[in-house]
N, C-alpha and C positions, 0 to 999 in steps of 0.2 A: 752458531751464534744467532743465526736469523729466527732456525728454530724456536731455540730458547725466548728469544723478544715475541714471536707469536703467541706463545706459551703461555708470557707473564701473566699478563690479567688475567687469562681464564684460569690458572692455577690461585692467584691473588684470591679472586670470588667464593672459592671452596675450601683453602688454607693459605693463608696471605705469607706463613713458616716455610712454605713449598717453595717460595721464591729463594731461599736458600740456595739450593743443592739448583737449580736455574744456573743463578749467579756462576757457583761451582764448575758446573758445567762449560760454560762460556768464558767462564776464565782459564781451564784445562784448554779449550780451543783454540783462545789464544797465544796461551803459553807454547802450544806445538808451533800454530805457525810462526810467531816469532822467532823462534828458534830454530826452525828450518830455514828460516832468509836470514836469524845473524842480522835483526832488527834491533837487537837490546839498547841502544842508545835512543830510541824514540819514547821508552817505558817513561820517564821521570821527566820530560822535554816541558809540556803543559806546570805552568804556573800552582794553577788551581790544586792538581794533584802533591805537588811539594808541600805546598799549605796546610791540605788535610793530613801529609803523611805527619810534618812537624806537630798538628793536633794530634794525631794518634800517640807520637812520643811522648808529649806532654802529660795524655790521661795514664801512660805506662808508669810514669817518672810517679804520679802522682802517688802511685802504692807508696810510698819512700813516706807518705805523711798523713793518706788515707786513715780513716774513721773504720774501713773495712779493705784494707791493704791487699787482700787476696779478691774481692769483689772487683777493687780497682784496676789489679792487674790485669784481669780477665777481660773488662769492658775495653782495657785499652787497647788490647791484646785481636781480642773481636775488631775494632773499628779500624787496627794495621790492617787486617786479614781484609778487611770489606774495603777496605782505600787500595789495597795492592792488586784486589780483583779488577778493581775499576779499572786501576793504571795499564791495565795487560789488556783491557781489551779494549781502553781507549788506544791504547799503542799499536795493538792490530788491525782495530778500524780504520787507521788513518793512514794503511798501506797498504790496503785493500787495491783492488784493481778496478775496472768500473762495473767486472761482472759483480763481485764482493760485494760492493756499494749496493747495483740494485738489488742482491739478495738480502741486504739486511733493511734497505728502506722497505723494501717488502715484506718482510718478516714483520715491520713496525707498524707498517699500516694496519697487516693483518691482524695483528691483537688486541689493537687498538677497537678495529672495527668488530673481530666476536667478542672483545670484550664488554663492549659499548650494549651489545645485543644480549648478550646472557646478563647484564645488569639489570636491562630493562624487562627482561621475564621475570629476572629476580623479582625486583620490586611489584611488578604490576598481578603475579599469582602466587607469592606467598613465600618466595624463595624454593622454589619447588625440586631446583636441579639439587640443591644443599641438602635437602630433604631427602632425595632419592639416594641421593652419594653414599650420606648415612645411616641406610635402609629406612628411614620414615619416623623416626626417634619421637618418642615423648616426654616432656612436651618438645614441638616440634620448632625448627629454628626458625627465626625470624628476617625479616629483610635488615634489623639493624644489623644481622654479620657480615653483611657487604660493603660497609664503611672503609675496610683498609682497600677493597677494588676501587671504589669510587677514588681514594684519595689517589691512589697508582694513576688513575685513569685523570685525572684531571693536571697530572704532571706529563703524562705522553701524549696527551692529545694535541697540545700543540707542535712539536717536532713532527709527531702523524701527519699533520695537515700540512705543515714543508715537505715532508717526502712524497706524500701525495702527489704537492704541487711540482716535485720536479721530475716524478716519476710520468704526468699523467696532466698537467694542468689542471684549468679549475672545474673539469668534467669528474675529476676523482675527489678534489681538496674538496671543494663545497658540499657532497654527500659526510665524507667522513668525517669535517666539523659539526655540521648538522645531526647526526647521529649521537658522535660522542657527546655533546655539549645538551642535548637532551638525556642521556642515560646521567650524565655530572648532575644537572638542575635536577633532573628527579632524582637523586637519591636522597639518605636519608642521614646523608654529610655536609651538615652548613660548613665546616674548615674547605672541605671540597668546591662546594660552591663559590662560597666568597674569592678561593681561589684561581678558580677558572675565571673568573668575572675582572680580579685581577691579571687574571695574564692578557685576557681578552685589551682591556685597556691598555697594558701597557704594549703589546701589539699594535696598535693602533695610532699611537704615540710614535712607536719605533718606526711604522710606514710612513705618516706625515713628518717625520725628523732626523732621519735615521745617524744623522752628525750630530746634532745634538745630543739624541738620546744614547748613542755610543760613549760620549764624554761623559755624562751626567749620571744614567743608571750606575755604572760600576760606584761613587761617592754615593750615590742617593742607600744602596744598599748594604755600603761597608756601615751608612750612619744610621739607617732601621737596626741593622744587630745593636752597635750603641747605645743607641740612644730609645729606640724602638721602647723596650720594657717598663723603663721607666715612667718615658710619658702617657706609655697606656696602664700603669697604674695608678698614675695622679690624675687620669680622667678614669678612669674606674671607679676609683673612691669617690669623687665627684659625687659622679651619676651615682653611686650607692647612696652617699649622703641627701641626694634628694629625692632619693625613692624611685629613680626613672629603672630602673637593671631587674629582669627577672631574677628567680632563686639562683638559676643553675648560675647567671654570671654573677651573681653579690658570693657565692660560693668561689668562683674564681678571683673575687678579688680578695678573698681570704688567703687563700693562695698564693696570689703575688705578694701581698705586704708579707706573710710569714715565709717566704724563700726570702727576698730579700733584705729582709734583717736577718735572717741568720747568716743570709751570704755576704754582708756587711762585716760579719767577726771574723774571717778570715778572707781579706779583700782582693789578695795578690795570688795567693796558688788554689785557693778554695779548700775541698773539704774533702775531693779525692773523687775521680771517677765512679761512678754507680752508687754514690754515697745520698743519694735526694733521700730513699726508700731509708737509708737504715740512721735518719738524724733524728735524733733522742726528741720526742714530742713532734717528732711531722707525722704519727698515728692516731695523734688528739686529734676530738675536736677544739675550733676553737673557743678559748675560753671567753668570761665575760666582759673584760676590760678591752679584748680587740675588736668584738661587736659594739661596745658602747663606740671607741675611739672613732671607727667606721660607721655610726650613725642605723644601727641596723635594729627597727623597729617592725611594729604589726604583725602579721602574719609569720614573715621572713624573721621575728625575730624569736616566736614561736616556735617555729622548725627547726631553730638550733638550738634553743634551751630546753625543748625535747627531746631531740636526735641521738640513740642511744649512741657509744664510744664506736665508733669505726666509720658511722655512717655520713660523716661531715668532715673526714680527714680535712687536716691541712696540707698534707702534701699523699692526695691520691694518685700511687703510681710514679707522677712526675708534677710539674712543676704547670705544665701546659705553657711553656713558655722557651723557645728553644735559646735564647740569647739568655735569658734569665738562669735556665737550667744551666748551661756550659759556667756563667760565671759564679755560683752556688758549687758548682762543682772542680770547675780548675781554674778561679777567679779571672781575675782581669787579663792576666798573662794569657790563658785559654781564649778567653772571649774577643784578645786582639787579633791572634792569629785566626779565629773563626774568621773575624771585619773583614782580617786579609783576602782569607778564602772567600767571601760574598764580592770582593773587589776586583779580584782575580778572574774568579768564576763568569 
């Protein structure tokens, strides 16, 4: 298990898919040891993990009325399997010994820290290891494929910097924030960034409050899944209405208004697990009455009354919006047990 956590990012950085058969791994380790100590009542103990097994039910249940009922089941099917991995090895983490403990806070720091460092060659000579890996391909890849390391890396780097801290004080923590939190800023992930920037804050918060913010975070985050999407679509549209939003975001706010009217027609169960990709007109572009409605003129309005059919989806991929997607997908009833899991969590 230690392994595998040293592993992660630098596997993330070269096939971010590779963290799969990881996961797998780590999960078979713990399923041994649990089962050698006759541990099984610690697997389902944790709140959080209940939560997401109840959403995995939910996206399964959802084949029952899915748009693509075999898609559905599958995705739901997936998200048991990744919740039950979780459960086994959070089960087995938390009965570790102290030798356990420091092998896996070690295993953390460490991937944290080469990951942090092959990011940063990444970005700074061309992506050159990606390059090599792939015998030197043409054309050759770019630093934007280290997007899904960065975002890996700016979710472990802060637990890195507690294991650090307890492994070593602030002779270890202070190098390996300062590291990772340079390889995060430089990349070529603003989601990443702005992330790190929030955790950093709310850290900060949590050390000058820690009673406060114990009470408060858990409601502050059940009410961003809530309430979150919305309100950053009625300032979206806003800011598009007055011109202030580059392309790419008056594109995302295309995006919100078109998931959430059509997640609007089916309010309470949505439209079925995996279903964002196969809804009848989220492969258009948008047409010209939602550009008019949303105030979208000049240039930016030029670029979509040319933009041939694919190139301006309304729903490219996904939703870019994880509270929005879940309720588009397994309506409200999904998006409350998510709240829970954020409150839980």
């Amino acid at each position: 298990m230690a392994a595998a956590l040293a592993l992660a990012l630098p596997v993330a950085l070269i096939q971010n898919r590779g963290l799969v058969p990881l996961a797998a791994l780590m999960a078979i380790a713990a399923l041994a040891l649990l089962r050698s100590e006759g541990r099984w009542h610690r697997v389902l103990r944790p709140g959080p993990i209940a939560a997401a097994l109840c959403l995995a039910g939910w996206a399964i249940a959802s084949s029952l009325w899915a748009i693509g009922p075999g898609e559905a089941f599958a995705g739901g099917a997936r998200l048991l399997v990744l919740v039950s991995a979780l459960a086994l090895v959070l089960a087995a983490a938390r009965g570790l010994d102290d030798r356990g403990r420091r092998a896996l806070l070690d295993g953390l720091v460490l991937g944290v820290c080469l990951g942090a460092a092959a990011l940063l060659v990444e970005l700074a000579f061309g992506a050159p290891l990606n390059n090599a890996l792939r015998g030197f391909p043409t054309p050759p890849r770019s630093p934007e494929g280290t997007k899904p390391a960065a975002t890996l890396l700016a979710l472990l780097a802060p637990p890195a910097v507690l294991a650090a801290s307890y492994r070593a004080g602030a002779r270890l923590a202070v190098p390996v924030a300062l590291l990772a939190a340079a390889a995060v800023l430089a990349s070529t992930s603003e989601a990443a960034r702005l992330a790190l920037l929030a955790g950093i804050a709310a850290g900060g918060l949590a050390l000058a409050a820690p009673g406060l913010m114990r009470r408060a975070l858990p409601g502050l985050l059940a009410t961003a899944v809530l309430a979150g999407p919305p309100v950053l679509e009625q300032l979206a549209k806003g800011a598009t209405r007055a011109g202030l939003l580059p392309l790419s975001a008056v594109h995302r706010t295309l995006i919100w208004d078109y998931a959430a009217e059509r997640a609007a027609e089916r309010p309470i169960a949505g439209f079925g697990m995996d279903a964002a990709r196969a809804l009848p007109g989220g492969r258009d572009n948008p047409d010209a009455a939602r550009r008019d409605r949303l105030g979208i003129t000049g240039a930016q309005r030029a670029f979509f009354d040319a933009a041939p059919r694919g190139m301006a989806e309304l729903i490219p991929l996904h939703t870019h919006s994880m509270p929005l997607q879940i309720r588009l997908e397994l309506g409200f009833v999904g998006l409350a047990v998510f709240a829970l899991f954020a409150f839980l969590a």
